[in-house]
GUTOR-118070 format. One record per residue (C-alpha): residue in three letters; x, y, z; residue number from 0. Coordinates in Angstrom, 3 decimals. Each point is the difference from the previous one (the first is absolute). Example, Ala and Ser with C-alpha at 12.3 -4.5 7.8 and 13.67 -1.06 7.14 Angstrom:
+-----+----------+----------+----------+-----+
!   r !        u !        v !        w !   k !
+-----+----------+----------+----------+-----+
! ALA !   12.300 !   -4.500 !    7.800 !   0 !
! SER !    1.370 !    3.440 !   -0.660 !   1 !
+-----+----------+----------+----------+-----+
END
This chain:
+-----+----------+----------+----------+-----+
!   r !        u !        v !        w !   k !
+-----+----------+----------+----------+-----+
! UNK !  126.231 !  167.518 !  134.059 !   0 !
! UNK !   -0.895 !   -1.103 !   -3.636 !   1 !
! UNK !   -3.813 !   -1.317 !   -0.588 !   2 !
! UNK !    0.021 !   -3.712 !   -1.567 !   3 !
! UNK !   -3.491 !   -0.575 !   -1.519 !   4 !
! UNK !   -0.858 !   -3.986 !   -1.251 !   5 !
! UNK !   -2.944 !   -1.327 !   -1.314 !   6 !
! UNK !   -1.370 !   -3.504 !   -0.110 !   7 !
! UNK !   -0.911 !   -3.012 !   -2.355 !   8 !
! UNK !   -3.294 !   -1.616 !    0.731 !   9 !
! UNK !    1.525 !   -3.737 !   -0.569 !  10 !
! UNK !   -3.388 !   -1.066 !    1.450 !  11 !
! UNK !   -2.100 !    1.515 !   -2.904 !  12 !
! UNK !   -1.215 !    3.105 !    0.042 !  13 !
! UNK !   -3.220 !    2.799 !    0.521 !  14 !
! UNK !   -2.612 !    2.513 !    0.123 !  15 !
! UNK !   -0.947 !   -1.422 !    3.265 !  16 !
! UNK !    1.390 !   -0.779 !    3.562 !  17 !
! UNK !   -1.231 !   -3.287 !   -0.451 !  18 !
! UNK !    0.764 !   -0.703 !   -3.639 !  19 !
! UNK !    3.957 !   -1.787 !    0.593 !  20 !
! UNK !   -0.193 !   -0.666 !    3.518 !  21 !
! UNK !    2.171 !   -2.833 !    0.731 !  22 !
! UNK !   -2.444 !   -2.434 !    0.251 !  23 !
! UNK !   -2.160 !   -0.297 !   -3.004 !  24 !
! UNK !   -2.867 !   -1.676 !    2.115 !  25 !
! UNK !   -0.611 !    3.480 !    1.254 !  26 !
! UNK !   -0.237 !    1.244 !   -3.141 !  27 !
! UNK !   -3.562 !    1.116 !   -0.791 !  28 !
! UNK !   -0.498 !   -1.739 !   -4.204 !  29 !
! UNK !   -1.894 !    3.827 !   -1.559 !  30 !
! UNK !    3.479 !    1.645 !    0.812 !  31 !
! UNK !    2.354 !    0.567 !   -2.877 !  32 !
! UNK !    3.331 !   -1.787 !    1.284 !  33 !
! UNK !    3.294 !    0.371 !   -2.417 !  34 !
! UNK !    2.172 !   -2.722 !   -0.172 !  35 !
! UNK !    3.691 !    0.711 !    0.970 !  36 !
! UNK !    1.084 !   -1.171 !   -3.561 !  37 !
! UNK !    3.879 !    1.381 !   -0.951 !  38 !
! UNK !   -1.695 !    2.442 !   -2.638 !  39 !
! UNK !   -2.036 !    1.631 !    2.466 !  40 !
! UNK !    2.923 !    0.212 !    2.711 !  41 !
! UNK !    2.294 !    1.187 !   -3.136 !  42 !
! UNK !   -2.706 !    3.066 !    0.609 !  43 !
! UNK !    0.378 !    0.727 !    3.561 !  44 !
! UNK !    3.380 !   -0.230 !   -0.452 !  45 !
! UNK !    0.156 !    2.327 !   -2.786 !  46 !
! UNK !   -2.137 !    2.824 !    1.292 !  47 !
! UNK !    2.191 !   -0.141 !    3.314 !  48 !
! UNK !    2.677 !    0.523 !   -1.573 !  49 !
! UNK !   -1.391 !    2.730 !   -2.366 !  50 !
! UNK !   -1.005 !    1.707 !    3.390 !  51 !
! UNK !    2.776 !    0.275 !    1.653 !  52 !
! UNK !   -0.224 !   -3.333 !    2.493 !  53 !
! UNK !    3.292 !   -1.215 !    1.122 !  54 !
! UNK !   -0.907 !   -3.637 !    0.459 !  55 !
! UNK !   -3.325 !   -2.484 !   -0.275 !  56 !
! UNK !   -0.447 !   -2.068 !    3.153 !  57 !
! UNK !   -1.040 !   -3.699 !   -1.602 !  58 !
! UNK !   -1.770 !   -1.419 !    3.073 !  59 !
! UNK !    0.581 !   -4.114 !    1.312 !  60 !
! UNK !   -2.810 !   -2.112 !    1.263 !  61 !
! UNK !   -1.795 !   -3.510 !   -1.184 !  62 !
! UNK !   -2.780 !    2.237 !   -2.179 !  63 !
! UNK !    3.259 !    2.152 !   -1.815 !  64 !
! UNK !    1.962 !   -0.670 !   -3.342 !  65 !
! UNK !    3.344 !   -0.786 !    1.071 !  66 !
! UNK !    1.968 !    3.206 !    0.936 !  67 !
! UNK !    3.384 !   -1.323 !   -1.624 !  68 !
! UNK !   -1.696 !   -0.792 !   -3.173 !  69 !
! UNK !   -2.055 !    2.966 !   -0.091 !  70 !
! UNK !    3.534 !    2.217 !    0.351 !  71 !
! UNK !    2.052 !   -1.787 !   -2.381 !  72 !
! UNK !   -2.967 !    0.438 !   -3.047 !  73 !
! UNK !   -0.726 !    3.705 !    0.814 !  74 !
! UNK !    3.686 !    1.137 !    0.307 !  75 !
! UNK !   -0.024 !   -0.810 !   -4.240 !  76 !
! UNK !   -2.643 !    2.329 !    0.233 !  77 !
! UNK !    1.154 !    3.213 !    1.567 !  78 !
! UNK !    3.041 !    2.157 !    0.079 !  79 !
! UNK !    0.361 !    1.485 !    3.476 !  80 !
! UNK !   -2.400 !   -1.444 !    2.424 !  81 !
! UNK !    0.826 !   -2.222 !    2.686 !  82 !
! UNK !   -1.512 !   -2.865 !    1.565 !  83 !
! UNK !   -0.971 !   -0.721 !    3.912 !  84 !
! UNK !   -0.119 !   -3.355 !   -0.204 !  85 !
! UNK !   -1.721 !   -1.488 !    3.093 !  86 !
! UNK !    1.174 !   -3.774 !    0.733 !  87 !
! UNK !   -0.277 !   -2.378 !    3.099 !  88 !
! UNK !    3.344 !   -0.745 !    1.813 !  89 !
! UNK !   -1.078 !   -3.589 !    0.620 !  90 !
! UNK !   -1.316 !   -1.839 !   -3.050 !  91 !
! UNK !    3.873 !    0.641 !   -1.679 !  92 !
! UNK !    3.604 !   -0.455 !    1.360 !  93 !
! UNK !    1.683 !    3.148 !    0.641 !  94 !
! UNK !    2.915 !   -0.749 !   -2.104 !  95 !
! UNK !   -2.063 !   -0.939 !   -2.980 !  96 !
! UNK !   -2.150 !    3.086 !    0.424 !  97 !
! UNK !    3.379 !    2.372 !    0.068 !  98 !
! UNK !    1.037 !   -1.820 !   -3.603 !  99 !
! UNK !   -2.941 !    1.089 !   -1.180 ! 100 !
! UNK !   -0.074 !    3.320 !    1.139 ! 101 !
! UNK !    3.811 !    0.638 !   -1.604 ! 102 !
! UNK !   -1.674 !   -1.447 !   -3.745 ! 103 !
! UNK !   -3.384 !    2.389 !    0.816 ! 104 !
! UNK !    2.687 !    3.076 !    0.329 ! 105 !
! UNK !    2.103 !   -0.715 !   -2.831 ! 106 !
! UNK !   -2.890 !   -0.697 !   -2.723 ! 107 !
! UNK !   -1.996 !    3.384 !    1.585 ! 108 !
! UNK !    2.935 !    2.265 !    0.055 ! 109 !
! UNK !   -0.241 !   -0.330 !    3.982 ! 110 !
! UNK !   -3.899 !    0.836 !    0.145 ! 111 !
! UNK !   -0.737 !   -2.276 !    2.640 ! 112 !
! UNK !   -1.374 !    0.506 !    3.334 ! 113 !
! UNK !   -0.898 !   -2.921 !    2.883 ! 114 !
! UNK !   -2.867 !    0.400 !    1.999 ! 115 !
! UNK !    0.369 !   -2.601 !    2.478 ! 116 !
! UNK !   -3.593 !   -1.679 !    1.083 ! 117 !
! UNK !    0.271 !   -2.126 !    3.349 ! 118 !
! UNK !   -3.228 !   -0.909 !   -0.432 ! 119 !
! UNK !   -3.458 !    0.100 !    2.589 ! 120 !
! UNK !   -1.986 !   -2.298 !   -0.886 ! 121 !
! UNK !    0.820 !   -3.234 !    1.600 ! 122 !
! UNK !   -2.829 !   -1.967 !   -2.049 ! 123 !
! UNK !    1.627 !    1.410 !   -3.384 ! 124 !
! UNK !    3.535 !   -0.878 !    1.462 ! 125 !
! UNK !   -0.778 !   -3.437 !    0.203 ! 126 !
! UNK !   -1.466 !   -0.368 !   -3.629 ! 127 !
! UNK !    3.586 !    0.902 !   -0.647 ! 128 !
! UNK !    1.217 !   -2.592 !    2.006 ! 129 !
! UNK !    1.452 !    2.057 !    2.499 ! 130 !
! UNK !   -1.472 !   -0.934 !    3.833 ! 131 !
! UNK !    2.196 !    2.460 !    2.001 ! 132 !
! UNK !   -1.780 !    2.251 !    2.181 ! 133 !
! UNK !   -0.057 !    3.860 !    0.093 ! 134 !
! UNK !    3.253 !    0.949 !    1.757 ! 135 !
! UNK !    1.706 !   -2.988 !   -1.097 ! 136 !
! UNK !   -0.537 !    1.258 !   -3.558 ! 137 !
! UNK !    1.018 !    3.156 !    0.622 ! 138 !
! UNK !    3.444 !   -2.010 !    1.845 ! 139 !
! UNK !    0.711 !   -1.125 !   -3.506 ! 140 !
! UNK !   -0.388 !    3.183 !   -2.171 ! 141 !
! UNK !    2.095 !    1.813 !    2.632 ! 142 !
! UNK !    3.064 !   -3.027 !   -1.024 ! 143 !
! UNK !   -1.464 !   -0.210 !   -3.407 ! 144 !
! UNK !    1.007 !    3.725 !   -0.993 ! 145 !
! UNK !    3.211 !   -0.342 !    2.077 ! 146 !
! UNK !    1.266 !   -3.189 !   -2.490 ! 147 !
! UNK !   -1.496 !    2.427 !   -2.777 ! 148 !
! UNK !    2.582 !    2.353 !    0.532 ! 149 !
! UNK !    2.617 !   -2.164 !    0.726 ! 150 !
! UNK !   -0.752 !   -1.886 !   -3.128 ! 151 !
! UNK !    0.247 !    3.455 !   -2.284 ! 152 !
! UNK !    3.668 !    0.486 !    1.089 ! 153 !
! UNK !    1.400 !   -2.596 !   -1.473 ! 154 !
! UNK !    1.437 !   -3.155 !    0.067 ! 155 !
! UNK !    1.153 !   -1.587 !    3.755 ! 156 !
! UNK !   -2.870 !    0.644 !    1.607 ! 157 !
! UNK !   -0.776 !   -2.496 !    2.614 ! 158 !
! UNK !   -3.089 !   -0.116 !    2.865 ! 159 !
! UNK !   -1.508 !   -1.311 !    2.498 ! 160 !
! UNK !   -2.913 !    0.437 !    1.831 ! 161 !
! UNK !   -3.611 !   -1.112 !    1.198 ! 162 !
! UNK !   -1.778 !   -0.474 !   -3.309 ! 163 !
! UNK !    3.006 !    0.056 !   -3.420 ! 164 !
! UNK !    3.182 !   -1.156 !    0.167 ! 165 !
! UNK !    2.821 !    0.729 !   -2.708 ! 166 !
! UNK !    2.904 !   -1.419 !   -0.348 ! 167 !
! UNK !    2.523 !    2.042 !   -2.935 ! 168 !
! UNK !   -2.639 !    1.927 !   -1.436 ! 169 !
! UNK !   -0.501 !    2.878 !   -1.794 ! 170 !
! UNK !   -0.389 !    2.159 !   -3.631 ! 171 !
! UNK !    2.930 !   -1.321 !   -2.469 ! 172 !
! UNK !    0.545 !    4.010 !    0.160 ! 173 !
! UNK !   -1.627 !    3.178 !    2.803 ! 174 !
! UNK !   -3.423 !    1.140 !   -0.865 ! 175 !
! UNK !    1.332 !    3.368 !   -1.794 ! 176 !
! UNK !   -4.035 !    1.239 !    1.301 ! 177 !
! UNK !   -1.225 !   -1.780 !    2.575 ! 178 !
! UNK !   -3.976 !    0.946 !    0.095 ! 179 !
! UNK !   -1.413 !    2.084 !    2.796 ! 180 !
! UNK !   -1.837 !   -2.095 !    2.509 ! 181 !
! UNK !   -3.508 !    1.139 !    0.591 ! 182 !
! UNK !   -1.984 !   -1.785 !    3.145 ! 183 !
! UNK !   -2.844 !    0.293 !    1.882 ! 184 !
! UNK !   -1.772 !   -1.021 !    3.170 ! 185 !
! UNK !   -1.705 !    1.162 !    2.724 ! 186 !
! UNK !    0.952 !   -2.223 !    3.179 ! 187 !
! UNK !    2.998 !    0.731 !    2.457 ! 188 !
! UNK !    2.019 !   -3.161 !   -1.990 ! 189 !
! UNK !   -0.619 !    1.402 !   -3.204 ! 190 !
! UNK !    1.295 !    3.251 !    0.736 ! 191 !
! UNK !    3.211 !   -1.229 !    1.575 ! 192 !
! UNK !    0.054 !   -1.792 !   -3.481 ! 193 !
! UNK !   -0.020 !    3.195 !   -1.638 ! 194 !
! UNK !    2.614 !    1.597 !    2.212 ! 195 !
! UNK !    2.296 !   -1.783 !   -0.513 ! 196 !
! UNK !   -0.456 !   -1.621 !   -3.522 ! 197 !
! UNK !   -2.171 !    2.817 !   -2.423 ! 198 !
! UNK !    0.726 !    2.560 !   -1.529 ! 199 !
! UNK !   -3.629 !    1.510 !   -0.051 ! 200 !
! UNK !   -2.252 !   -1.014 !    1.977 ! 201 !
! UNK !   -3.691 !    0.050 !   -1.246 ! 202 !
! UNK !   -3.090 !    0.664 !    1.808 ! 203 !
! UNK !   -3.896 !   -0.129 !   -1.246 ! 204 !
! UNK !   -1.856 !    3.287 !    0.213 ! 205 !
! UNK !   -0.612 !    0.948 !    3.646 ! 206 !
! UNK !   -0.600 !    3.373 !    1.857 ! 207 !
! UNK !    2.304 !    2.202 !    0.183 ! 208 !
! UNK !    0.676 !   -0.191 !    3.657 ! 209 !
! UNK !    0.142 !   -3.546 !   -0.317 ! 210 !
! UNK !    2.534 !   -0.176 !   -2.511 ! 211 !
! UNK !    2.075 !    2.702 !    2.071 ! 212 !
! UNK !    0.450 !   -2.572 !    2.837 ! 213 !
! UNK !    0.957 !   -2.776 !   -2.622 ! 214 !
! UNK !    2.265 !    2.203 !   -1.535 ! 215 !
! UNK !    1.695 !    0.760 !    3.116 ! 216 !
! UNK !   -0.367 !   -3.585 !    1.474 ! 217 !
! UNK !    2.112 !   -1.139 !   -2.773 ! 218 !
! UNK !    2.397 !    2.338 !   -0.457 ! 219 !
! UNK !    1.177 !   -0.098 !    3.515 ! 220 !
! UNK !    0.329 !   -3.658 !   -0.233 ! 221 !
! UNK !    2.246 !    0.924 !   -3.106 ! 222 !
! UNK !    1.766 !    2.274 !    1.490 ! 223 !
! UNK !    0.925 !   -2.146 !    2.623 ! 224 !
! UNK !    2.021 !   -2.202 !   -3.003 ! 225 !
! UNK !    1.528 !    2.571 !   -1.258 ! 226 !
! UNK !   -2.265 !    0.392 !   -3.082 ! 227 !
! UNK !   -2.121 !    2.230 !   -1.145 ! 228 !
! UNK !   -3.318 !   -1.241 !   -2.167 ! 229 !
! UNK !   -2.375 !    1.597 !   -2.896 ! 230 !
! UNK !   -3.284 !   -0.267 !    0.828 ! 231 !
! UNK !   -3.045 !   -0.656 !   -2.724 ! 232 !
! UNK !   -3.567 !    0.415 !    0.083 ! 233 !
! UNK !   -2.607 !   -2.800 !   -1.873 ! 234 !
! UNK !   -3.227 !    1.719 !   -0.952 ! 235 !
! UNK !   -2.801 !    0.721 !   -1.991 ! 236 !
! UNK !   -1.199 !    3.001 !   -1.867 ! 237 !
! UNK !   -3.111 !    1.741 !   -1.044 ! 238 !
! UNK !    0.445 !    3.230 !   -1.411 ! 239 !
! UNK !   -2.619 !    1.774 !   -2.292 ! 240 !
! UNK !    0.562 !    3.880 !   -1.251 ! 241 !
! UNK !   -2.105 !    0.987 !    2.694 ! 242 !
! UNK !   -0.370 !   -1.530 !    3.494 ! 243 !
! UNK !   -4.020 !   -0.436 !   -0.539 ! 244 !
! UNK !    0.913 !   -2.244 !   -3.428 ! 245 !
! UNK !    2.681 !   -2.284 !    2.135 ! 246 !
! UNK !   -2.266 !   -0.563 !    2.973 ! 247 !
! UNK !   -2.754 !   -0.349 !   -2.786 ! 248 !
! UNK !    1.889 !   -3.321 !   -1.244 ! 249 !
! UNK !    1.252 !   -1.241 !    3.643 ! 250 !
! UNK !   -3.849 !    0.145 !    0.362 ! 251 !
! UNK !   -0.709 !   -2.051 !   -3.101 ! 252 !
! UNK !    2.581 !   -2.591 !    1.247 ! 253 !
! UNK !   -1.734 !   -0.215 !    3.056 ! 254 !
! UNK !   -3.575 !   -0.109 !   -0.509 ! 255 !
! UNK !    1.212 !   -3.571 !   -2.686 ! 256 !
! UNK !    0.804 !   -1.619 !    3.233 ! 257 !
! UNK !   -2.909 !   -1.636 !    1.647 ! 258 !
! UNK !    0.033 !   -1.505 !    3.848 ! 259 !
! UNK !    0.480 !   -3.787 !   -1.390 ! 260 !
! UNK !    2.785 !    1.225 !   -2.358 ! 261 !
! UNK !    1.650 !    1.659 !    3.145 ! 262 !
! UNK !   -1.280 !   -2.386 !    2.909 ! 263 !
! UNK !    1.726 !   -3.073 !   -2.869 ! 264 !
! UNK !    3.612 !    2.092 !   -0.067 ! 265 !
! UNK !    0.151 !    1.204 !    3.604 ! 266 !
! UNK !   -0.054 !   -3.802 !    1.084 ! 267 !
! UNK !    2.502 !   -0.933 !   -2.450 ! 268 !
! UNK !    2.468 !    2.876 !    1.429 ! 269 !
! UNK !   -0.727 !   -0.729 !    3.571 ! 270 !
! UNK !    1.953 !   -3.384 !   -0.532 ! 271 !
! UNK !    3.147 !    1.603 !   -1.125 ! 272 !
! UNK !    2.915 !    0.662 !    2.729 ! 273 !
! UNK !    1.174 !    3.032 !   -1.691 ! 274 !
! UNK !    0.230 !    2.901 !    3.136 ! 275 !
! UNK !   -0.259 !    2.615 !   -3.177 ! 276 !
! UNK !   -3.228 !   -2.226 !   -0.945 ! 277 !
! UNK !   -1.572 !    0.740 !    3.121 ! 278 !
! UNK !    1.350 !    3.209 !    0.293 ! 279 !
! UNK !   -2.191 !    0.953 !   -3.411 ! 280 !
! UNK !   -2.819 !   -1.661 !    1.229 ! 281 !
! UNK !    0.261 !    2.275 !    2.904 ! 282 !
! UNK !   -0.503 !    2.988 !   -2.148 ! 283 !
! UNK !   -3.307 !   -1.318 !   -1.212 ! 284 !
! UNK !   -1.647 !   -2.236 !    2.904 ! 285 !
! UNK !   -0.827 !   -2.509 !   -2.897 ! 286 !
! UNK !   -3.453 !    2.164 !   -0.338 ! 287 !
! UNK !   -0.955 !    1.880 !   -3.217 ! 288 !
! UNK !   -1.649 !    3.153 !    1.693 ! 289 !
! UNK !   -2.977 !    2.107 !   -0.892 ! 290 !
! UNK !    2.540 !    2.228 !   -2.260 ! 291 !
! UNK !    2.140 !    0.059 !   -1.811 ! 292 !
! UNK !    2.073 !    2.632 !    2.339 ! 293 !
! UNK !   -0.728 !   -2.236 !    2.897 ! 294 !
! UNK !    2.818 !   -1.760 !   -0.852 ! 295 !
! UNK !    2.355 !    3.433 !   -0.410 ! 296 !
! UNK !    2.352 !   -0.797 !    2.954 ! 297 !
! UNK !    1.551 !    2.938 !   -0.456 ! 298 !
! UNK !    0.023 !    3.148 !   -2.659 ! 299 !
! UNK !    0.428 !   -1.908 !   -3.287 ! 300 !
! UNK !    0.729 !   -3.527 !    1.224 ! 301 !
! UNK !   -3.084 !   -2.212 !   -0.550 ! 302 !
! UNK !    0.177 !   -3.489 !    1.081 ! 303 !
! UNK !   -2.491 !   -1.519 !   -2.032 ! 304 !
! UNK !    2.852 !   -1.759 !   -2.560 ! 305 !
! UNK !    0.371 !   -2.713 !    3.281 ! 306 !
! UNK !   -3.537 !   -1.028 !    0.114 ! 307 !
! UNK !    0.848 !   -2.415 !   -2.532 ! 308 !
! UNK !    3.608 !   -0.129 !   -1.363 ! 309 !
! UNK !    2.581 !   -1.628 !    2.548 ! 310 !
! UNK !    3.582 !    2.255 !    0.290 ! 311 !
! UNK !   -0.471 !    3.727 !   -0.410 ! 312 !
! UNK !   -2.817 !    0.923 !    0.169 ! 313 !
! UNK !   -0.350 !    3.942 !    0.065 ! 314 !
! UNK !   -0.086 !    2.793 !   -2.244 ! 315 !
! UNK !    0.073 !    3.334 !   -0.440 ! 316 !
! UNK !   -2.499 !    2.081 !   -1.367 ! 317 !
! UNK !   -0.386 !    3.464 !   -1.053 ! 318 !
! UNK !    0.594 !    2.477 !   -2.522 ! 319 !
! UNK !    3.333 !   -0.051 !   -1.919 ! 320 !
! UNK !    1.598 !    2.517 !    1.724 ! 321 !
! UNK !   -1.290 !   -1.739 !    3.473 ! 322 !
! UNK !    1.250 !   -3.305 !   -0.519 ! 323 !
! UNK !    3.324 !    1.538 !   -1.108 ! 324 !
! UNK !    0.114 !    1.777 !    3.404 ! 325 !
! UNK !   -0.734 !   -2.941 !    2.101 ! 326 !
! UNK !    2.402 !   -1.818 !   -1.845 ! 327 !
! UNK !    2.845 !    2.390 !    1.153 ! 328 !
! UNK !   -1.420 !    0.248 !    3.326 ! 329 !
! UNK !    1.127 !   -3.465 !    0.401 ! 330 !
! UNK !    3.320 !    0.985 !   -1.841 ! 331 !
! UNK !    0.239 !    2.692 !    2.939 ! 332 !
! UNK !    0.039 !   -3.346 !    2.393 ! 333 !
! UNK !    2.903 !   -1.591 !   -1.699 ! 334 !
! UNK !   -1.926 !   -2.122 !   -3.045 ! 335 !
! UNK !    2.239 !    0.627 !   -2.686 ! 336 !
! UNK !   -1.603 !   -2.886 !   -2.356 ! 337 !
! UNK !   -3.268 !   -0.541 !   -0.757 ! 338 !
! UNK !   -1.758 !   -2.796 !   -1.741 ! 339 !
! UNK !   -3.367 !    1.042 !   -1.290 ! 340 !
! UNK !   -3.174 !   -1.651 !   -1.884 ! 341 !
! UNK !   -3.209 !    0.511 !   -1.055 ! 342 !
! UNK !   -3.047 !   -1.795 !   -1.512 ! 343 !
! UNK !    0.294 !   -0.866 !   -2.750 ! 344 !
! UNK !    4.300 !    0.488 !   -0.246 ! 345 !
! UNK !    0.117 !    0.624 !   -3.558 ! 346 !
! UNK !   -2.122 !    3.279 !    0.230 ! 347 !
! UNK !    1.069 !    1.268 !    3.051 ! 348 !
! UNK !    3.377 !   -0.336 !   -1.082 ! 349 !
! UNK !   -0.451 !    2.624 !   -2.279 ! 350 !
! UNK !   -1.906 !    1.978 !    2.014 ! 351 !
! UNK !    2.092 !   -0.195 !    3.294 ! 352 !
! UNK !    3.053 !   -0.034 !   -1.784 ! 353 !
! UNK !   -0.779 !    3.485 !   -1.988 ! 354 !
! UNK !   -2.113 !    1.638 !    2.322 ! 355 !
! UNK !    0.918 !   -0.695 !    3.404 ! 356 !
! UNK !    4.033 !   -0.391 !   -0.713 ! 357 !
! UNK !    0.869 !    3.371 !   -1.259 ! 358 !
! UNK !   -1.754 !    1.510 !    2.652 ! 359 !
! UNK !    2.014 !   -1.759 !    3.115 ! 360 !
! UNK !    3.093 !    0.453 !   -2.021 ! 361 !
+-----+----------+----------+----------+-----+
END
């Protein structure tokens, strides 16, 4: 089983510091340098992933993010070979609009584009949107929403009817040559049925590995029982120095920036969202910032600290070079074949993830 590695494009802005381009900028202490996520500084990320060997560059959705389309469409003029994960919310777009687009995305990229389909947690954020269905009920409509999707990319004919989108002689003037891989995530027993049966990778933040060894198996039974079979991805962060002592040196410099106000201000913000992953990360870390910087080590190499203050994944792993490379394929050795990795700040560690830490899992 081949080893997919992706990065990811801080739409948000960008930093030095955990809480430099959190997502909201009311968090953000004013003495910390924050980069703006202006196209010439993405053109970077996106250039030094691609130098490195990254296959794709997630571009992240949410109210505080550039728009993903947008992002994809100016940075494909930019680059030669690497893809985009573009992360988009099922319900603020009709299915059959967002399949047109997809078919003019693959045909001006040379087929680079990937979907990473984003139900969405946060019911507060959902209804800046517009959109006032609750949890399960959103996850109802992305399960019909990629179902017209794919329906829509054979052709023309296509008709459908169901809870949430009806169409009546729909359909691409001509089949999607490429349709996209479908990349999805989410934590709760209807978001993993979801996945089953919809996905073709299904994404998880950066747990343990025992506890991504009974999600793995969770949903590949539930796949099985379809008839399908699924990839499976892994969303997390990375600290890796030349020597383990330098890495945890930095995860300790992250750390010690975030004061009890800073963290006591985020943890009530995430607390609100109805993301299961959310409040599985928040597990990880009890919301509390520890005497140490190891306190927060939940196991060899994964530190939780990342989730103190930045909502979604919110892990990492630390160590040397050669450590981080061999967690990394001990979570291969569970069935991740794609990883999607970051660091702080994304244009550095780029480089340095993408030429140190690379050639040694490969």
């Amino acid at each position: 089983m081949s080893i997919e590695f992706n990065w990811f494009l801080p739409t948000n802005g960008d930093s030095r510091h955990l809480t430099g381009n959190i997502s909201n900028p009311q968090l953000r202490p004013t003495h910390l340098a924050h980069r703006e996520p202006d196209v010439d500084y993405l053109v970077q990320i996106a250039r030094a992933a691609e130098a490195t060997g990254f296959n794709a560059a997630l571009i992240p959705t949410g109210a505080a993010c550039e728009d993903a389309w947008l992002i994809a469409a100016a940075l494909a003029q930019n680059t030669e070979k690497l893809k985009f994960l573009v992360a988009f919310r099922p319900g603020l777009e009709l299915p059959a609009y967002a399949a047109q687009k997809v078919a003019a995305m693959q045909t001006f990229t040379n087929n680079r584009l990937l979907l990473n389909v984003v139900t969405g947690g946060d019911q507060d954020q959902q209804e800046a949107y517009g959109d006032f269905l609750d949890h399960d009920e959103r996850y109802s409509r992305t399960a019909e929403f990629l179902q017209v999707v794919r329906q829509i990319w054979q052709g023309p004919g296509q008709d459908f009817s169901g809870t949430h989108y009806q169409i009546d002689n729909g359909g691409l003037v001509r089949p999607l040559a490429t349709p996209p891989s479908i990349y999805f995530g989410g934590a709760s027993p209807v978001a993993e049925k979801v996945a089953s049966d919809a996905a073709d990778v299904y994404l998880l933040w950066g747990e343990t590995q025992e506890m991504v060894k009974q999600r793995l198996h969770r949903v590949r039974t539930l796949a099985q029982q379809q008839g399908r079979t699924l990839r499976f991805g892994l969303r997390i962060h990375v600290i890796a120095r030349r020597t383990q002592e330098q890495a945890w040196a930095e995860a300790e410099r992250l750390w010690r920036e975030l004061s009890p106000e800073t963290i006591a201000k985020a943890q009530k913000s995430l607390r609100a969202s109805q993301s299961v992953g959310q409040a599985r990360m928040q597990q990880l870390n009890c919301g509390g910032r520890g005497d140490s910087v190891r306190d927060l080590e939940i196991a060899p190499g994964l530190w939780s600290g990342i989730g103190l203050v930045r909502g979604g994944a919110g892990t990492a792993l630390v160590g040397s070079y050669e450590q981080v490379a061999d967690y990394l394929k001990q979570y291969h050795d569970l069935g991740i074949d794609t990883f999607i990795l970051s660091g702080y700040a994304n244009l550095e560690e780029a480089w340095r993830v993408g030429e140190n830490v690379l050639p040694r899992v490969h």
